[in-house]
N, C-alpha and C positions, 0 to 999 in steps of 0.2 A: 504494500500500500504506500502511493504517495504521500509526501505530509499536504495537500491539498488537501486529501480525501480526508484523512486524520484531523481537520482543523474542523472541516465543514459535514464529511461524513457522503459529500457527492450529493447532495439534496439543495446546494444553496443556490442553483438558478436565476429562480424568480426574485429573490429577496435579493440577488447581487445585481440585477438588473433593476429594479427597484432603486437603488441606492445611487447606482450612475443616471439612472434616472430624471430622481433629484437633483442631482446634482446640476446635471442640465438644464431644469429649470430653473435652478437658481442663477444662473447666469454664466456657468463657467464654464469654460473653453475645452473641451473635451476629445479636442482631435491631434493634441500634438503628438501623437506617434505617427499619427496617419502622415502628416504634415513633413516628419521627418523623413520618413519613408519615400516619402512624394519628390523630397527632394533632393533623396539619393540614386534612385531608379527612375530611368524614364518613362512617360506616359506609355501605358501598353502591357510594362512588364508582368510575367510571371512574378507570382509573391504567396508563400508559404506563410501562414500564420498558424503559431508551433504554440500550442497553448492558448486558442481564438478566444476562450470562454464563450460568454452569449453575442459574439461578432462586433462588440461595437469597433474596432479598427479594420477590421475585413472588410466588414460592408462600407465603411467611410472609404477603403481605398477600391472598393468597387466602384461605388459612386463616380470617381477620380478615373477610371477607366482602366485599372490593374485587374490582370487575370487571376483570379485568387482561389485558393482552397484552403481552407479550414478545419484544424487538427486539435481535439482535446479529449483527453480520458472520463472529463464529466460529462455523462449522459445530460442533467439538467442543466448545465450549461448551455450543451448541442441542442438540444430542445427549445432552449430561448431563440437560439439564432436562427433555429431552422423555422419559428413561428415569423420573427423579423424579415427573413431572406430567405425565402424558401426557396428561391432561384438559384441560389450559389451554392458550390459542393462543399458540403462540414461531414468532415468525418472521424469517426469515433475511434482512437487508438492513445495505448500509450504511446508515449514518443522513445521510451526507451528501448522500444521494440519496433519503432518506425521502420517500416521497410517502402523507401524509395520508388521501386518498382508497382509496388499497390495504389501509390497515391493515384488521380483521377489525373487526365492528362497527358501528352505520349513527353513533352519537353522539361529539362532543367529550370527550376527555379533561379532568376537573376538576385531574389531576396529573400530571406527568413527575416520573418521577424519575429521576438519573445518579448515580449510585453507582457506586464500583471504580475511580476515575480516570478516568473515562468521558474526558473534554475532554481531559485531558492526554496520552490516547494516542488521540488521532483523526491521522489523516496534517495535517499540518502546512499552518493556508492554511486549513484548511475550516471552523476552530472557530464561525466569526460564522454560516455557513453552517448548519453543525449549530442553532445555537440559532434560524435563523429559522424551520428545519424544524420542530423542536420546538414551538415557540409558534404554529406553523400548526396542530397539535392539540389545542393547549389552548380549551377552552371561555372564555366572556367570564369575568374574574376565577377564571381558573384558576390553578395554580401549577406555573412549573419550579422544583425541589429537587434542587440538586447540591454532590456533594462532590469534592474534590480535592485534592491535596497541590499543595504550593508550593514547595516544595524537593528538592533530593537526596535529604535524608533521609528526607521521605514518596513518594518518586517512587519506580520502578527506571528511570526514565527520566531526563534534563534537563526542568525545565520549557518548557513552549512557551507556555504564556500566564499572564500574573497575574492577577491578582483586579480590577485596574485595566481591564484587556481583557476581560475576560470581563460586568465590568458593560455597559462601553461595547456588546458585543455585543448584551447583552439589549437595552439603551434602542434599538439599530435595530431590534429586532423587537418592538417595541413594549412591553416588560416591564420593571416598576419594582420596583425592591429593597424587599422587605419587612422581613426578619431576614438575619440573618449571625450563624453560629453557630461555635465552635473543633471541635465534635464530633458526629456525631449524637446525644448523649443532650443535646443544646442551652444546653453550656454557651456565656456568651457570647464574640465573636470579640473577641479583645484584643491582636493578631497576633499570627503566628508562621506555621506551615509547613502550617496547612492548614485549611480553609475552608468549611463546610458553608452555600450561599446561597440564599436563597428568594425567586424574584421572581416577580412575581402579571402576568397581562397584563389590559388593560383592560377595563372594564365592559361595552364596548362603546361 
């Protein structure tokens, strides 16, 4: 079991959809990963979202005119999105167990992205595993793009990897750090508690 599942128990859907919700009604800006994503890949591309939850960045870079597919282990999650976007492919897998050739599809993803703490709530042990998965999708000079908290205070969990691990992890699957960012709206990383990282895999 992931520690997602362990936090929420795989039922919290509606009630997490709920909350972003609000949130947007209250007036706050709710797309900057989309936003980043947008303006690292060109309009068109292929774009994996690795932990989509109930879609709200997939279907924003649908919107935007990105070919997208949608990957998460919660069932009510995928149930939110697929009520939102019923048009777009969300499919239900671990990601530790991603297999590349399953996704929907015949082409290379140009991007991943992990957003929502993706990494820091994978069951514990898999992280390196996850990111070789993912960079098996990615197209030559494609990009994985993930955020995370690094502390208690951005976690609702303990961290289980730093930023030191999570590099290490890319360089085994052959992906080299491009940017490092404090936010999705790209201001730059100058430490603290959380981390938006963009590493590119090779040309081939």
């Amino acid at each position: 079991m992931n520690r997602w599942e362990e936090l929420t128990g795989g039922t919290s859907g509606e009630d997490y959809a709920a909350r972003f919700a609000a949130l947007a009604d209250s007036g706050r800006d709710m797309h900057g990963e989309a936003r980043l994503c947008a303006a690292l890949a060109p309009a068109g591309a292929r774009v994996l979202d690795a932990g989509c939850g109930t879609g709200r960045v997939m279907i924003r870079l649908a919107e935007l005119g990105y070919d997208c597919v949608g990957v998460d282990v919660d069932a009510s999650m995928l149930a939110v999105a697929r009520q939102q976007a019923p048009e777009l492919p969300w499919l239900q897998a671990d990601l530790a167990a991603l297999d590349a050739a399953a996704l929907p599809g015949a082409t290379a993803f140009g991007l991943v992205v992990a957003a929502g703490n993706t990494f820091q709530l994978l069951a514990p042990g898999t992280e390196a595993e996850v990111v070789s998965r993912l960079a098996a999708t990615l197209r030559p000079g494609g990009l994985l793009v993930a955020g995370f908290g690094l502390d208690e205070a951005h976690l609702p969990v303990r961290p289980a990897i730093t930023l030191a691990d999570y590099d290490a992890y890319c360089a085994a699957a052959g992906l080299t750090l491009t940017d490092r960012f404090a936010t999705w709206d790209a201001r730059p990383y100058e430490g603290g508690g959380y981390a938006v990282s963009v590493h590119r895999a090779a040309l081939g």
